[in-house]
N, C-alpha and C positions, 0 to 999 in steps of 0.2 A: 519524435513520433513513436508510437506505441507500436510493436510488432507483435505483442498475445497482449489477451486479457482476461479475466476472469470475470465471469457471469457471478451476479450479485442475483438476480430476478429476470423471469422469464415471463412476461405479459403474453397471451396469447391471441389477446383480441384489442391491444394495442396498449396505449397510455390512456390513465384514465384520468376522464375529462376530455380527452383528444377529441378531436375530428378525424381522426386517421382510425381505418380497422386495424391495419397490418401491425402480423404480430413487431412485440418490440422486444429491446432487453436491455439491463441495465449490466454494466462492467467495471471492471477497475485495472487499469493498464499492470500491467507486470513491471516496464521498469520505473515511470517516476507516478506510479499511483492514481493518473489521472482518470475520474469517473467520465463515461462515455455511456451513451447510447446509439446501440446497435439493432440491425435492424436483419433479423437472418433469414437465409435464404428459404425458399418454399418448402413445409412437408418440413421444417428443421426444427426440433424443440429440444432446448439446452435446459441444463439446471444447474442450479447454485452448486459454483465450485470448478465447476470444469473449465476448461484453458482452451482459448480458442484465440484460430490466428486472425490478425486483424490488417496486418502489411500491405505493404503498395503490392505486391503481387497475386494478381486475381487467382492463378492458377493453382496456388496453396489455400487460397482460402474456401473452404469447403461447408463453412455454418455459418459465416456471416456474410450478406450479399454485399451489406457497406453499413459504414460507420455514422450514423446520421451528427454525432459532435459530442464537444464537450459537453456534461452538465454539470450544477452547480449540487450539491447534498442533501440541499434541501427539494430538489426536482426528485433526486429518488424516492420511490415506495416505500413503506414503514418496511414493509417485506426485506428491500435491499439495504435497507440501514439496518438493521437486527445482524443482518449475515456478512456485512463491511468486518468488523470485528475479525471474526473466526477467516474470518478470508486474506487479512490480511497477516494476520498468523502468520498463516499458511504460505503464504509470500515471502516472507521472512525469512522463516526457516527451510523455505527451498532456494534460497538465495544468500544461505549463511554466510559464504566468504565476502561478500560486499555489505555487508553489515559487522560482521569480526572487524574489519577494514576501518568500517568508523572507530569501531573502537580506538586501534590504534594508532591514527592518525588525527583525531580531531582535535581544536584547536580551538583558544581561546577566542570571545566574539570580542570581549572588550577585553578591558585589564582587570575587570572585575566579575566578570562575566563568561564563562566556560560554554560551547558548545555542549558539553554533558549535560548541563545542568539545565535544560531543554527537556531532556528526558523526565516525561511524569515519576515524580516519588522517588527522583535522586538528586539526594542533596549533595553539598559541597562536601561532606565526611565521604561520602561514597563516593564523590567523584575524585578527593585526593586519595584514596583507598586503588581507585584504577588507576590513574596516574602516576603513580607508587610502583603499581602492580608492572605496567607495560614498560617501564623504566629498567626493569629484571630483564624483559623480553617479551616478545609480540605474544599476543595472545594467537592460539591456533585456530580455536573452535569456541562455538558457543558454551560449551561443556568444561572448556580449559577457562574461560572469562568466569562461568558460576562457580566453580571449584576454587578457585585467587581471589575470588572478590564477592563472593554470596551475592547475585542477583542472579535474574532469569532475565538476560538479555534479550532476548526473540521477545517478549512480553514486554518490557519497555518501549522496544523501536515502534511494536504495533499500536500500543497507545498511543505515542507520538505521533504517527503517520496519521494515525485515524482522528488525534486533534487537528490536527496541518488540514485535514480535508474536510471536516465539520465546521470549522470555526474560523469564518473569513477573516477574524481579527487579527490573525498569527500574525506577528511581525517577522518572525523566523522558520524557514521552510529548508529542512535537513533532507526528510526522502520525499514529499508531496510536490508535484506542481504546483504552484500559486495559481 
């Protein structure tokens, strides 16, 4: 279960199409990515970007009344699919050491078939280049990864996650909830 999340959109007169007034909001969990809608308390107007807590404990939660559930990507507003992207960024790179982490520990899916190679726009040169790379020693930082091995890692994982949660087809699910 999700304990923060990020506000993707803020409806103010609810979901549209709905039969419901109350304002709404759309989110994306901090830890395994999952979009939610929420539903904030009275007199509460969030915006895109900001981190709000979402937990079993009422007494912390101070913007959102309750979580009304999962949705699916295509339930979000054009609005919160524009700002998914940059949001999840942003996720990423506030969460740099559990993604460094992938780097140096992920593992092959098949015998031909590398976890890396999951990653939009890394091919198997660049994944033996990191594999090479973390062989010397772990990587520390996002900074030490693009300096050893020329990529902009936070910009990979983010495309990744943000396929993992666009594209119900994904057979493989690294940081998104299925």
């Amino acid at each position: 279960m999700e304990e923060f999340a990020y506000i993707l959109d803020y409806l103010s007169r609810g979901r549209p199409g709905g039969c419901s007034q109350e304002p709404t909001a759309y989110a994306v969990g901090e830890g395994m990515f999952t979009l939610l809608e929420l539903i904030p308390k009275a007199n509460v107007r969030s915006e895109p970007g900001e981190r709000v807590y979402i937990g079993k404990n009422m007494t912390q939660r101070k913007r959102i009344a309750r979580v009304r559930g999962r949705v699916g990507y295509e339930a979000l507003t054009a609005a919160a699919q524009r700002e998914l992207p940059a949001v999840l960024l942003d996720l990423v790179e506030r969460n740099e050491p559990r993604f460094v982490q992938f780097f140096n520990e992920s593992a092959p899916i098949t015998t031909r078939f590398h976890a890396l190679e999951l990653l939009p726009g890394l091919g198997k040169k660049t994944m033996w280049s990191i594999l090479a790379e973390r062989r010397k020693g772990a990587f520390g930082s996002f900074a030490d990864l693009a300096e050893r091995v020329g990529i902009n890692p936070s910009k990979l994982i983010a495309r990744r996650a943000e396929l993992e949660i666009s594209d119900p087809t994904q057979k493989y699910h690294l940081f998104a909830q299925p």
